[in-house]
C-alpha positions as CSV (number, residue, x, y, z in Angstrom):
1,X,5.0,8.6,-17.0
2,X,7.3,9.2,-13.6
3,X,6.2,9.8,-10.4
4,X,5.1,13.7,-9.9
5,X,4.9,12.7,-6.2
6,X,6.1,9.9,-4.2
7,X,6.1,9.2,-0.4
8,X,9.9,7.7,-0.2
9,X,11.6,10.7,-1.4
10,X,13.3,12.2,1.9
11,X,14.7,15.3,3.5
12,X,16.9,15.4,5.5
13,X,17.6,17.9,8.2
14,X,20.7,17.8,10.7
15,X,20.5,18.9,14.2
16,X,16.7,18.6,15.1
17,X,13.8,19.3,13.4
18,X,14.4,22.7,12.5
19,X,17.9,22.4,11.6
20,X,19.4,22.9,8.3
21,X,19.0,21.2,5.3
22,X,21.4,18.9,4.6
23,X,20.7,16.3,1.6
24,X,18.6,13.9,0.7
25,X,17.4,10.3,0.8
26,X,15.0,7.2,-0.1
27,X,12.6,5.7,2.2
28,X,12.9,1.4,1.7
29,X,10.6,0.3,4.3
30,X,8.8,1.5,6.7
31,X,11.8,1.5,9.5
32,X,14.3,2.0,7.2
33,X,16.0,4.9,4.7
34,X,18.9,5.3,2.5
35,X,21.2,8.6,2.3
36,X,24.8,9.5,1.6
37,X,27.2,8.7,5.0
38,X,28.4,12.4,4.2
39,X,25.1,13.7,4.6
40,X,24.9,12.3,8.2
41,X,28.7,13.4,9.1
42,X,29.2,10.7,12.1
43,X,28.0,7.3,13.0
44,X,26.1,8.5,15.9
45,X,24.5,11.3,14.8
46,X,20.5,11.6,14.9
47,X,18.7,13.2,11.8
48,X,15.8,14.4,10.5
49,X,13.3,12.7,8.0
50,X,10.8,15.0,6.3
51,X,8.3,13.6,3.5
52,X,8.8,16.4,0.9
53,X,6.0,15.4,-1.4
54,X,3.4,14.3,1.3
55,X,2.7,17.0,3.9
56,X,0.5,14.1,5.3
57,X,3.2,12.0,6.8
58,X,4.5,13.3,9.9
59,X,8.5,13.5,9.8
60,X,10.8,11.2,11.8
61,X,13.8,11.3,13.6
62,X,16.5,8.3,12.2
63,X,19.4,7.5,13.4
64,X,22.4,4.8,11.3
65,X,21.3,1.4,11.7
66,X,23.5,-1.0,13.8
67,X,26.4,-2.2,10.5
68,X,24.8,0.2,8.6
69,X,27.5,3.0,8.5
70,X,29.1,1.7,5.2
71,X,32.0,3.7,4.9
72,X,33.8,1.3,7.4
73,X,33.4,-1.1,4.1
74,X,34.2,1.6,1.7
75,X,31.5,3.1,0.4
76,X,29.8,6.7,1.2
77,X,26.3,5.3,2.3
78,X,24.4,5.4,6.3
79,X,21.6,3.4,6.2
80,X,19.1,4.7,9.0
81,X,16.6,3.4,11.0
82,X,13.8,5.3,11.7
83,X,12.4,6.1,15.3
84,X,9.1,4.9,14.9
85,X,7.4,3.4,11.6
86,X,5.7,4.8,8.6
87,X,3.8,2.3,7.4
88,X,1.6,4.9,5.7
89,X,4.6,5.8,3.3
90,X,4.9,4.0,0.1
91,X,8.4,2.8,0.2
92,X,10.8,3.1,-3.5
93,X,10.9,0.0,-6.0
94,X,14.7,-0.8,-5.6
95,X,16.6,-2.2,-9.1
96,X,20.1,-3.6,-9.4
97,X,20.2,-3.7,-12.8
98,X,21.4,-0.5,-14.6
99,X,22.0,-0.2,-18.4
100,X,24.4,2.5,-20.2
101,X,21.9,5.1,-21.6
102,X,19.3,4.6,-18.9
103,X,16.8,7.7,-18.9
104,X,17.0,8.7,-14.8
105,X,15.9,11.7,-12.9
106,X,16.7,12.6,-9.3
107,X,15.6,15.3,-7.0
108,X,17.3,16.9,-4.4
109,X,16.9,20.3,-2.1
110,X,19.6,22.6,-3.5
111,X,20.2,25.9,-1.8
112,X,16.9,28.3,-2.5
113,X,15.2,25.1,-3.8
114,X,13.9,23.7,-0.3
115,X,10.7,22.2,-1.8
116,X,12.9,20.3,-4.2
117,X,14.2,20.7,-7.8
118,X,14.6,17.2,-10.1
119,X,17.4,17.0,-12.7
120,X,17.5,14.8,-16.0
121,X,19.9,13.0,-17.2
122,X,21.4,9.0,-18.5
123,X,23.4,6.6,-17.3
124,X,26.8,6.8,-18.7
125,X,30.2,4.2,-17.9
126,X,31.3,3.3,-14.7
127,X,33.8,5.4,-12.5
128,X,35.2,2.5,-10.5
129,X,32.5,1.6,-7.7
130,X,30.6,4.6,-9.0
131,X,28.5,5.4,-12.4
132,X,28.6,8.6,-14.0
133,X,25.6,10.4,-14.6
134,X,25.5,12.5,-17.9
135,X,23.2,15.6,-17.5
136,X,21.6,17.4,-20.7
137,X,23.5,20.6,-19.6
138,X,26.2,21.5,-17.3
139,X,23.4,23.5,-15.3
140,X,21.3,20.1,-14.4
141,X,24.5,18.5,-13.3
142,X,23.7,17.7,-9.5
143,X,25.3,19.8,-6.9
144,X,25.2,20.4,-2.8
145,X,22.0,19.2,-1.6
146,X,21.2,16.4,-3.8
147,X,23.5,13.9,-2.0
148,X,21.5,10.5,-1.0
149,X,18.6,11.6,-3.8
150,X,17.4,8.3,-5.1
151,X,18.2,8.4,-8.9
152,X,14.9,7.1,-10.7
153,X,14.1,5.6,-14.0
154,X,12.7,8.2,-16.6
155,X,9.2,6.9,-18.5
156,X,11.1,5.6,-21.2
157,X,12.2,2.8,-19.1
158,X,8.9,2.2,-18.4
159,X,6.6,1.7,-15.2
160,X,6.8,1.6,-12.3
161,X,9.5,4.1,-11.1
162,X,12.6,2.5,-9.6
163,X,15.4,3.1,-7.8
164,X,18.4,2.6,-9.1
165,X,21.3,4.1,-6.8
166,X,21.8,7.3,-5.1
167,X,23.5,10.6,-5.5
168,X,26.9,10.6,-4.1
169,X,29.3,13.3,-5.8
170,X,29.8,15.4,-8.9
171,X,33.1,16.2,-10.5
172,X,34.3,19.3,-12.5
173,X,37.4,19.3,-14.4
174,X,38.2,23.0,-13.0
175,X,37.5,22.4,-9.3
176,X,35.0,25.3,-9.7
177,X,32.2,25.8,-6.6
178,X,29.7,25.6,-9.4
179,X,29.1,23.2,-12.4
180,X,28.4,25.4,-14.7
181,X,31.8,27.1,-13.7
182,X,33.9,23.9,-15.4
183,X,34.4,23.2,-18.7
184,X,33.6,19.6,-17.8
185,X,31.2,18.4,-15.5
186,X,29.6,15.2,-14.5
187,X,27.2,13.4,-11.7
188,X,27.6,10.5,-10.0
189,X,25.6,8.2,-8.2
190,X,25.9,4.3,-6.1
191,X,24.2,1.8,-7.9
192,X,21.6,-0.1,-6.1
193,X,23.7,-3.1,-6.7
194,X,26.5,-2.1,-5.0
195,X,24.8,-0.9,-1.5
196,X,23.1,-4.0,-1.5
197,X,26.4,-6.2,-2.2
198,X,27.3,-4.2,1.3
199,X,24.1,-4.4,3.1
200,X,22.5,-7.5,3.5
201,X,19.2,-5.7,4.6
202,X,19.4,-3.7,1.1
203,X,19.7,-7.0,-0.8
204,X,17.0,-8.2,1.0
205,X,14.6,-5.1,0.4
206,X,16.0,-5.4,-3.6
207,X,15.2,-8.8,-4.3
208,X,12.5,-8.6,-6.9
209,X,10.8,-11.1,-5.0
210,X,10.8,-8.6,-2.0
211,X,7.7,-7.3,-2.3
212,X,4.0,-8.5,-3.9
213,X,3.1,-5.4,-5.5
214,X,0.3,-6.7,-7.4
215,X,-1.1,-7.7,-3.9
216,X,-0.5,-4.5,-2.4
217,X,-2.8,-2.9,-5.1
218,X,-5.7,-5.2,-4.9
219,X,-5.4,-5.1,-1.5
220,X,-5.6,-1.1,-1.0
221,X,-8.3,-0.9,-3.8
222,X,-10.1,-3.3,-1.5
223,X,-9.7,-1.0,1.6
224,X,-10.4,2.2,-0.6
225,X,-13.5,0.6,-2.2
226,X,-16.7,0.3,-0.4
227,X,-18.2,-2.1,-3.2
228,X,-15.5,-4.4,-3.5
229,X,-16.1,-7.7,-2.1
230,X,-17.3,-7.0,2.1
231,X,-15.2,-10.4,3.1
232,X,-11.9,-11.1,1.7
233,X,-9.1,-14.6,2.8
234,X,-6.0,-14.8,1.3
235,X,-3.0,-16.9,2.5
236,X,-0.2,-15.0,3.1
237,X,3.0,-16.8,3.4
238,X,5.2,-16.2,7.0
239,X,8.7,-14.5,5.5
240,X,7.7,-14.0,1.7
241,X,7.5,-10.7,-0.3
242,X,3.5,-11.2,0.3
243,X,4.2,-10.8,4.0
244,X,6.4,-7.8,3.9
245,X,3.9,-6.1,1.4
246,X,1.0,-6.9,4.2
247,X,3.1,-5.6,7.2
248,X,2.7,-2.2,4.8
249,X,-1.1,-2.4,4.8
250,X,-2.0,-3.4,8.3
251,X,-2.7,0.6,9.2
252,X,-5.5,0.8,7.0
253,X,-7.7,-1.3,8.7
254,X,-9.6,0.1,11.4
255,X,-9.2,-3.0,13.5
256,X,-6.3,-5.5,13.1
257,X,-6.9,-8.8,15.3
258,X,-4.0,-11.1,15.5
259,X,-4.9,-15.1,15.6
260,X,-4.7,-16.1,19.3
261,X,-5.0,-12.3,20.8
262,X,-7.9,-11.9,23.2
263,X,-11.8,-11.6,21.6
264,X,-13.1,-9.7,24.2
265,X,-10.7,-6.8,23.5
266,X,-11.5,-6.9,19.4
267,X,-15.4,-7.2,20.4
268,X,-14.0,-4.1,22.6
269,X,-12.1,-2.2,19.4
270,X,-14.9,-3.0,16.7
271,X,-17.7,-1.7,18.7
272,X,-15.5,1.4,19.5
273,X,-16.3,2.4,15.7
274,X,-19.3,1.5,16.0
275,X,-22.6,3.9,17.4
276,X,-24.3,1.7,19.8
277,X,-27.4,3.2,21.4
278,X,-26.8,5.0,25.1
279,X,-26.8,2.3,27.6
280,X,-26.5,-0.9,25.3
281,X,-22.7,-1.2,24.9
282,X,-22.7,-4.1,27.3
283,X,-25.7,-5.8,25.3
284,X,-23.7,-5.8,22.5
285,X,-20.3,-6.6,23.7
286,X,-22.1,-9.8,25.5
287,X,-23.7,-10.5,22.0
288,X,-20.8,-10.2,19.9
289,X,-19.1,-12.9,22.5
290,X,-22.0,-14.9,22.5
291,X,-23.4,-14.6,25.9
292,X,-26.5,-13.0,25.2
293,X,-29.0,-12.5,22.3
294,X,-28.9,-10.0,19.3
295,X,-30.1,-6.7,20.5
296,X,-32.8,-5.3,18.5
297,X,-32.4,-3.5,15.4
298,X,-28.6,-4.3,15.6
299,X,-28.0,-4.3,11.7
300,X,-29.4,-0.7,11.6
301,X,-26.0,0.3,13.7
302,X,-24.0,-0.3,10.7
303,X,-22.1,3.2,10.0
304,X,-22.1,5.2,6.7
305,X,-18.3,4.5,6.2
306,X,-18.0,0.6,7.0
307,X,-15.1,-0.6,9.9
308,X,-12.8,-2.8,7.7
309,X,-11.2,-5.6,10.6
310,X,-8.1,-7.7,9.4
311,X,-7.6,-10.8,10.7
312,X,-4.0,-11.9,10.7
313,X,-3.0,-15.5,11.0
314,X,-6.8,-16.6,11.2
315,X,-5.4,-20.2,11.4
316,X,-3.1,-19.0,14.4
317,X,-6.2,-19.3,16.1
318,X,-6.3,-22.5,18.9
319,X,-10.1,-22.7,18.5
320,X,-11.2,-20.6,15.5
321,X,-14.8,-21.5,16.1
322,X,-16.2,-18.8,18.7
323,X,-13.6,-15.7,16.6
324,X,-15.7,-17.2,13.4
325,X,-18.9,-16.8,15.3
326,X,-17.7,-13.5,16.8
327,X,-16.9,-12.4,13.1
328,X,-20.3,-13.3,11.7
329,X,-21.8,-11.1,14.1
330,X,-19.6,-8.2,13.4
331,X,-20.9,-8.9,9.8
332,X,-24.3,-7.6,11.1
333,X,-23.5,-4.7,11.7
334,X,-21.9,-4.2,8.6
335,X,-18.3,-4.2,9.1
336,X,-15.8,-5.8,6.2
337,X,-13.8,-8.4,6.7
338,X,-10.2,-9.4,5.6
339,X,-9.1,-12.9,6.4
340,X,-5.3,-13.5,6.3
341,X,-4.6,-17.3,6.8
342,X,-0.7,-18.0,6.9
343,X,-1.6,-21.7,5.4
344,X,-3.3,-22.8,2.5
345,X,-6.5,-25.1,3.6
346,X,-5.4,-23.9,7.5
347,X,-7.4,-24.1,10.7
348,X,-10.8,-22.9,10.5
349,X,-10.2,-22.7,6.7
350,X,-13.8,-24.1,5.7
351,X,-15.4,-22.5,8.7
352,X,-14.6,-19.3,7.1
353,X,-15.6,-20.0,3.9
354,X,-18.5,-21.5,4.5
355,X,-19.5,-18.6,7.2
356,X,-18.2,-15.8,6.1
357,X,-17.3,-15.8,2.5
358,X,-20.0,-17.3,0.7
359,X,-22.8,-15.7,2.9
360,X,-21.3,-12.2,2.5
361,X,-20.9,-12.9,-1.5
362,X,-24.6,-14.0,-2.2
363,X,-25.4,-10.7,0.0
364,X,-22.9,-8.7,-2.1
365,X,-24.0,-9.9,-5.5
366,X,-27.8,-9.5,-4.2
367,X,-27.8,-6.1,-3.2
368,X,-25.3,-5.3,-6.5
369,X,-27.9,-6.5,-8.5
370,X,-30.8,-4.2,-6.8
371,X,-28.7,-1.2,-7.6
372,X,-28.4,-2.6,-10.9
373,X,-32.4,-3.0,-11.2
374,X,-32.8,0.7,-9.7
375,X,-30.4,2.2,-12.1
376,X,-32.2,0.4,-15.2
377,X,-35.6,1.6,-14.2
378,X,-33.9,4.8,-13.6
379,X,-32.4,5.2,-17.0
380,X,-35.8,4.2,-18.9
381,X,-37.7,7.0,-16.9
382,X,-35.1,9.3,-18.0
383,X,-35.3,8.5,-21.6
384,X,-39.1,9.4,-21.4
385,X,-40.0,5.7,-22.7
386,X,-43.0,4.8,-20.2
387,X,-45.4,2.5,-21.9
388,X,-46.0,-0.9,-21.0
389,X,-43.6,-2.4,-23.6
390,X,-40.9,-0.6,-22.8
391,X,-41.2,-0.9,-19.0
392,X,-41.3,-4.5,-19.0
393,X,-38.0,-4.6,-20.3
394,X,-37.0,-2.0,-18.3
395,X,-34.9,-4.2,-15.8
396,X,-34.1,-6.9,-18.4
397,X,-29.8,-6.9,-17.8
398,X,-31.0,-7.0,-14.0
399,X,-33.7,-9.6,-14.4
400,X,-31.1,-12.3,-16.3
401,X,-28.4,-11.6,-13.4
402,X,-31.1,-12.4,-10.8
403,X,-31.4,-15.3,-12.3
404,X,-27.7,-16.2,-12.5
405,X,-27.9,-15.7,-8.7
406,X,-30.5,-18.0,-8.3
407,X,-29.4,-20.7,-10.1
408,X,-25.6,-20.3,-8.1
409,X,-27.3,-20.2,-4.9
410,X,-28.9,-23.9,-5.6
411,X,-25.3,-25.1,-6.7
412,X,-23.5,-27.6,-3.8
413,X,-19.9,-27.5,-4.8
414,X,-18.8,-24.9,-3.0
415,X,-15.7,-24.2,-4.8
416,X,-17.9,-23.6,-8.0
417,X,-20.5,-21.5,-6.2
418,X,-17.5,-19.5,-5.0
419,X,-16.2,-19.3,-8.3
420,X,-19.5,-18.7,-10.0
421,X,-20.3,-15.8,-6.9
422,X,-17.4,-13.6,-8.4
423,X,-17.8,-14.0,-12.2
424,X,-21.0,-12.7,-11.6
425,X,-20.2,-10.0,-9.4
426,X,-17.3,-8.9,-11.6
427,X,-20.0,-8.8,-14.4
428,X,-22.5,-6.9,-12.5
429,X,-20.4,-4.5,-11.6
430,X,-19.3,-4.0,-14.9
431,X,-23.3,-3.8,-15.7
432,X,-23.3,-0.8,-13.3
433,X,-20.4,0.7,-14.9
434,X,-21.9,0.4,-18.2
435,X,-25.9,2.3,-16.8
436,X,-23.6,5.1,-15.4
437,X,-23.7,3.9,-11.5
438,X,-20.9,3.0,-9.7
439,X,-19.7,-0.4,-10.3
């Protein structure tokens, strides 16, 4: 199916925040949009960004990038950079590729439809530079206030939604105000392939290897999740698609510590999520860094919602020993862990496994399997079947996976324990699933 909602589709507003409505556009990254150079009238003009579909995301002022007023190389397209970031916003899948009959939709802010009306229609020929866009009827033919819209695949071309050029024009063969006033009438749009063969920004944000989307959604299912795994490493290349597509996460985590920054000040940030008793912030602080012993009762301060602290560029770290130790304290008081390491097998690579990982795994599939024992003791009450027969089989799915742990916590390899650690959390929680708790 298409996108009912989606954070990259724009309006645009000329003249401050509260000035008129004046077209469209298609957020691309999180400092950067697409509209029409029409809809932004002169080079130096300053707009308006509102997030139509998410009244979450504050709006933005955005002004033409720096060579990104195209019409100086013939085309009718101002690519903006935004004042300040969204990294919050999901930017569009961009696609070069278009195809004569492609089902596409695009939504715009005609005049009474502020809140935004979307129009069907299929890719027809090319019009020069320009392809024309065949609407069902003359009414859904686009028209003043759709200019910059992106145009979007329809669910016949499959998922995900992308972006395949924007609104630009429409034609009618009368010169009528209206489309419906012509006998003829037709949309057109700029393909994707075009703006990028002008923008070298655009044909890098297009490049399908622009992005790791598949790492985007395990990533965000791991921040959403409370019983996904609570440590996480992955090696995240400097400059590829995986690195842009992190650059997009890094406001989800409560705390983001960057290899070689200063400890105290992330012992500082953690602890400021954190509800230390009245008069023991300094005990703690000193403990986290090492100077003094564990206060008492420390893993009781774990909140109900855990703090989730990304490390980026673990291996940027000179001595990645005392950040290690100052992260296996923080693991005490319950908060999650995301290791980026720029390098396969970089500094302090083992450390964390060894650490970190594996210790917070054995936990993780330990208390997974508890829940797993209370929900099957649960479910045999609730069925009414109490005698003795019955109740010693009551935990029997929990019993075997106990086992499974104990035999993977004697293992010595630790590449097989590791690997061993997540088929058997990926089962249990599928046993949890299965008994009706949350797996």
């Amino acid at each position: 199916m298409g996108e009912l909602r989606a954070d990259w589709r724009l309006r645009l507003r000329r003249e401050g925040a509260d000035g008129p409505i004046c077209g469209a556009g298609v957020l691309v990254d999180q400092n950067t949009a697409l509209t029409c150079a029409h809809v932004v009238d002169q080079p130096d003009a300053v707009m308006w960004l509102e997030f139509a579909e998410n009244s979450e995301l504050e709006p933005v002022a955005a002004r033409v990038l720096p060579g990104g007023w195209l019409p100086d190389r013939g085309e009718d397209v101002a690519v903006l950079r935004l004042d300040s970031p969204r990294p919050q916003a999901r930017p569009a899948p961009l696609e070069r590729t278009l195809h004569s009959g492609m089902q596409v939709y695009a939504t715009g802010y005609a005049v009474g439809f502020d809140d935004g009306m979307s129009l069907w229609g299929r890719i027809s020929g090319a019009s020069g530079d320009l392809v024309q866009l065949d609407a069902v009827t003359k009414a859904e033919v686009v028209r003043r206030g759709f200019s910059g819209a992106g145009v979007c695949t329809g669910p016949r071309e499959g998922p995900p939604v992308r972006v395949v050029g924007l609104v630009v024009s429409w034609r009618g063969d009368m010169n009528e105000v209206l489309p419906e006033k012509n006998r003829l009438a037709f949309s057109y749009l700029i393909p994707m392939e075009r703006i990028a063969a002008l923008s070298p920004l655009v044909e890098e944000l297009s490049h399908p290897s622009a992005w790791d989307r598949d790492f985007e959604e395990r990533s965000i299912r791991w921040f959403e999740d409370r019983d996904e795994d609570p440590v996480k490493i992955t090696v995240v290349t400097p400059g590829s698609g995986k690195d842009r597509s992190l650059r997009h996460l890094l406001h989800r985590a409560d705390v983001v510590h960057r290899g070689g920054a200063s400890r105290p000040e992330l012992a500082d940030r953690a602890l400021d999520r954190i509800t230390v008793p009245t008069g023991e912030y300094l005990a703690y602080w000193y403990w986290l860094l090492g100077r003094k012993p564990q206060p008492q009762r420390a893993a009781d301060r774990a909140p109900v919602r855990p703090v989730t602290v990304l490390v980026d560029g673990l291996d940027e770290e000179p001595e990645p020993g005392p950040l290690i130790e100052l992260l296996v304290r923080l693991r005490v008081l319950g908060v999650r862990l995301l290791l980026v390491f720029r390098h396969e097998g970089g500094t302090g690579w083992n450390a964390a496994r060894d650490q970190l990982l594996r210790p917070a795994l054995l936990a993780h599939a330990d208390a997974l399997i508890t829940r797993l024992q209370t929900e099957e003791f649960g479910r045999t009450i609730r069925r009414g079947v109490v005698d003795s027969a019955s109740l010693s089989r009551a935990t029997e799915t929990a019993d075997r996976r106990r086992h499974e742990l104990r035999v993977i916590e004697g293992l010595t390899d630790p590449h097989e324990q590791l690997s061993r650690l997540r088929g058997l959390i990926k089962t249990v929680r599928a046993d949890l699933r299965q008994h009706g708790g949350q797996g």
